[in-house]
C-alpha positions in Angstrom: -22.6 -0.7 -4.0 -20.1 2.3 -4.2 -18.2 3.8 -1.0 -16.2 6.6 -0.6 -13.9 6.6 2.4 -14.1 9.0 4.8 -11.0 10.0 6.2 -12.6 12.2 9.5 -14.9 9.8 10.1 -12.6 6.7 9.2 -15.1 4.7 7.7 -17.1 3.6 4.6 -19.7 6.1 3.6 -21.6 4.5 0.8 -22.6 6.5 -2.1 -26.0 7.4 -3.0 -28.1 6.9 -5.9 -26.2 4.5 -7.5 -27.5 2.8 -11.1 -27.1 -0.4 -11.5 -26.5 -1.4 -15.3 -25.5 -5.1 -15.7 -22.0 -5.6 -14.2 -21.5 -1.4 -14.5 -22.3 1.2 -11.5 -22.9 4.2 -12.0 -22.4 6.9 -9.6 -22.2 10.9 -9.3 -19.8 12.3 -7.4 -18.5 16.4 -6.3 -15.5 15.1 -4.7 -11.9 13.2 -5.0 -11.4 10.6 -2.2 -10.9 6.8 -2.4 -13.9 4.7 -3.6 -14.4 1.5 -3.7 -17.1 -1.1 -4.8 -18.7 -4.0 -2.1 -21.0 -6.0 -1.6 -23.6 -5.4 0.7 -26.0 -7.8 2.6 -29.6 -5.7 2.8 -30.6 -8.1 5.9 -27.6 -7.2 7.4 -28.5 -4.9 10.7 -24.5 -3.9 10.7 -24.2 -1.2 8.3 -20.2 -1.9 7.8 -20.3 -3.3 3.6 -19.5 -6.6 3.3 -16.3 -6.7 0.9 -16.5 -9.2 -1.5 -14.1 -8.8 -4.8 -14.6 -11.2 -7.8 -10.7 -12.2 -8.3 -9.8 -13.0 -4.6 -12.0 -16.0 -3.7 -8.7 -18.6 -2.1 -5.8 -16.2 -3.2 -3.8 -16.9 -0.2 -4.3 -13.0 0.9 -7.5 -13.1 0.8 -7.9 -12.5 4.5 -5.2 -10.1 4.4 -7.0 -7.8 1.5 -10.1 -8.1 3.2 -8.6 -6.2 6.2 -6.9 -3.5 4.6 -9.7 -2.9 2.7 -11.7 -2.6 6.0 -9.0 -0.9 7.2 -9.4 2.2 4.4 -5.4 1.3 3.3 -6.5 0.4 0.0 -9.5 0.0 -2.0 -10.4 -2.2 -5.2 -11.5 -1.4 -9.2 -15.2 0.1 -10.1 -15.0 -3.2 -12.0 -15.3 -5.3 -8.5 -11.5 -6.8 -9.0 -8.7 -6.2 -6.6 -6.4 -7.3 -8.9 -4.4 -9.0 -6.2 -1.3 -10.2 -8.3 -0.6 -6.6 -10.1 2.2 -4.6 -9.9 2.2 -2.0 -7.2 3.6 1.4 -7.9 5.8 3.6 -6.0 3.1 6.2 -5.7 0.4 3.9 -4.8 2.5 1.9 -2.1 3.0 5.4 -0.5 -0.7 6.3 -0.6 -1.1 2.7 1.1 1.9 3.3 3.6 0.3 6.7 4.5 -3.1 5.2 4.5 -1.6 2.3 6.8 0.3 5.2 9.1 -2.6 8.4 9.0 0.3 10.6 10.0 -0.5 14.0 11.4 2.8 15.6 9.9 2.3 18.3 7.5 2.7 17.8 4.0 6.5 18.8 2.9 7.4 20.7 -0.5 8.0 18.3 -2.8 11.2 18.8 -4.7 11.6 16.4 -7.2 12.7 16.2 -10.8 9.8 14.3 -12.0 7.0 15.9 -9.1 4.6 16.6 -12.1 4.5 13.6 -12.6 3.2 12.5 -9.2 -1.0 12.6 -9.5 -3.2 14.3 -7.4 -4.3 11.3 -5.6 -0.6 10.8 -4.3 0.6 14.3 -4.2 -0.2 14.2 -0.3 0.5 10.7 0.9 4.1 11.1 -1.1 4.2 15.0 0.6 3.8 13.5 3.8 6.4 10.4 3.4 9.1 12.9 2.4 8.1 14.9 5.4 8.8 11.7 7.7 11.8 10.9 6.3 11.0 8.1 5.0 11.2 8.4 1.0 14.2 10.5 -0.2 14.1 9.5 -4.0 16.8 8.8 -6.2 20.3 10.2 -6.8 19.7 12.3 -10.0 16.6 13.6 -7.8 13.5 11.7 -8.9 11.0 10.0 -7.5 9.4 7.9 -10.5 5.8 7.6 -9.1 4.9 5.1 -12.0 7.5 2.5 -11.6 6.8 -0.3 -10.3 8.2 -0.6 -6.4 10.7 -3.2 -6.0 11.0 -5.3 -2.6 14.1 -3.6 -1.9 12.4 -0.4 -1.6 9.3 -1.3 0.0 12.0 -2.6 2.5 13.5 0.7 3.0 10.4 2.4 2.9 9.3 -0.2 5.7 12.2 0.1 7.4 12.3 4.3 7.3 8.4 4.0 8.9 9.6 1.9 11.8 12.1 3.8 12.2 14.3 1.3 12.9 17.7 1.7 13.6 20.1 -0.5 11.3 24.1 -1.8 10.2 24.1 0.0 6.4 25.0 -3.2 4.2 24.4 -5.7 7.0 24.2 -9.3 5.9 20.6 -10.5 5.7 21.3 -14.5 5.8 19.2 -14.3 2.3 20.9 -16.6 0.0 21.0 -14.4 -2.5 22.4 -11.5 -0.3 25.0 -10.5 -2.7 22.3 -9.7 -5.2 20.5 -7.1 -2.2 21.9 -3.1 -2.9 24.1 -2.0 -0.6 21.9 0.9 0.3 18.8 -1.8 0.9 20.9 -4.8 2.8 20.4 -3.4 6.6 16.5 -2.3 5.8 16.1 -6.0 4.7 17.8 -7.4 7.4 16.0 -5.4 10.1 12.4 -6.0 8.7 13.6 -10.4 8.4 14.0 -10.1 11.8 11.0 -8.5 12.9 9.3 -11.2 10.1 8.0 -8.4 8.0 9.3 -10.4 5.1 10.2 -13.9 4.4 12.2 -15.6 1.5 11.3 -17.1 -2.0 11.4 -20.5 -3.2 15.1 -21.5 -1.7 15.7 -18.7 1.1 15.7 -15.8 -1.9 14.9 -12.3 -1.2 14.7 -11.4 -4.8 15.5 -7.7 -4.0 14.4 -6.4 -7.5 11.5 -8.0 -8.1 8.3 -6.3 -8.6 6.0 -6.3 -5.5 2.1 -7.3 -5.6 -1.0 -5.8 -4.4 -1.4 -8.4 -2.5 2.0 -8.9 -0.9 2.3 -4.8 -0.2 -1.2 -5.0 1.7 -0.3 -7.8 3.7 3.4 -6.7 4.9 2.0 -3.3 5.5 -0.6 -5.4 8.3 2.2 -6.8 9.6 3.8 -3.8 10.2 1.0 -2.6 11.8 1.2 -5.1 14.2 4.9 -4.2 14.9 3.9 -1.1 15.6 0.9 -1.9 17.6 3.8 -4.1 19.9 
C-alpha cells in the first residue's frame, strides 16, 4: 500500500483508494509530501505498515533502512525498491539530515548561484540547513543539488549538525589522510572518533567517493544516537 508521511502527526498515514494493477499502484493525491510504498499485514491489529522493499532482503543495512524508514528520514520508489546501493545527492542527503534533525529553525533565503536548481521537495530542508549553519556551499557560490555527495561532505555536513568543535586540517589516522581536503580533515576526524564513520578495505576513508543510500541512512542513525547521548 501507499503512505504519505505526516510530518504533524509524525507518522505513516496510508493513502486511500489505492488500485492495485500487477506490480503498479495507483494512487490520487492533492498534496506534495513524502510517500512511500509497504507492505502491510491485514491480520496485523498494529496499524504501523510493515516495511518490506524487494532489493534489501540481507543487504547488510537492511536493519538500518528499515528504521529510517520507520523513522520518516527517508522513504523508498513507487516501484517497492529502496535502491540501497545508489548514489545519494547533495539535495536528498539534506532532506534526510533535516528529516533525521526536524529542526524548528526557520527557513533562511537561499542565496545560491544554482538555487533554481534546487527542487521543491528540497527547497526547505536545504533552507533550513543553511539556516543552521551547517551547509555553506561552494566557493564560486553554488550548491549543486544534483551531484552526488561525497563522504567528505557528508562528514562536514555531519560534523556542522553536531556541532562539534574541531582542529581545521587535523590528522584523521586514515591511511589515506593525505588524500582528505584540507577543509574536510578535522570533520572526519571528529566524526572517527565519535565512530560515525569507519574505514574501507585497508584503513581508507576514501574522501571522494560517492556515498550510498544505504551508508547515508545508517550514519545519520548513528548520529542520532550521538545526539540522543
Amino acid at each position: 500500500m501507499v503512505f504519505y508521511y505526516d510530518d504533524a502527526k509524525k507518522e505513516w498515514v496510508e493513502v486511500a483508494d489505492g488500485r492495485v494493477n500487477g506490480d503498479h499502484i495507483t494512487v490520487e493525491v492533492e498534496h506534495f509530501t513524502k510517500f512511500g510504498v509497504f507492505a502491510v499485514d491485514k491480520e496485523e491489529t498494529d496499524t504501523k505498515p510493515i516495511i518490506t522493499f524487494s532489493d534489501i532482503s540481507r543487504h547488510w543495512a537492511e536493519a538500518s533502512i528499515k528504521q529510517s524508514v520507520g523513522g520518516g528520514i527517508v522513504t523508498g520508489y513507487p516501484d517497492g525498491t529502496f535502491r540501497p546501493n545508489q548514489a545519494v545527492t547533495r539535495a536528498e542527503f539534506a532532506v534526510m539530515l533535516m528529516n533525521a534533525l526536524k529542526p524548528q529553525s526557520e527557513r533562511a533565503l537561499l542565496a545560491f548561484t544554482d538555487t533554481t536548481k534546487i527542487r521543491s521537495w528540497a527547497q526547505k530542508a536545504v533552507a533550513q540547513a543553511v539556516q543552521l549553519g551547517i551547509i555553506h556551499g561552494y566557493k564560486d557560490g553554488s550548491f549543486r543539488p544534483n551531484e552526488a555527495i561525497t563522504r567528505a561532505e557528508m562528514a562536514a555536513m555531519l560534523a556542522n549538525a553536531l556541532s562539534l568543535s574541531f582542529k581545521a586540517n587535523a590528522a584523521t589516522s586514515f591511511a589515506d589522510d593525505k588524500d582528505i581536503p584540507a577543509w574536510a580533515k578535522g570533520a572526519v576526524a571528529a566524526i572517527k572518533e565519535l565512530g560515525l564513520v569507519q574505514g574501507k578495505g585497508s584503513n581508507e576513508f576514501d574522501p571522494t567517493a560517492k556515498t550510498t543510500r544505504a551508508e547515508a541512512v545508517t550514519v545519520l542513525l548513528k548520529m542520532l544516537a550521538q545526539k540522543s547521548e
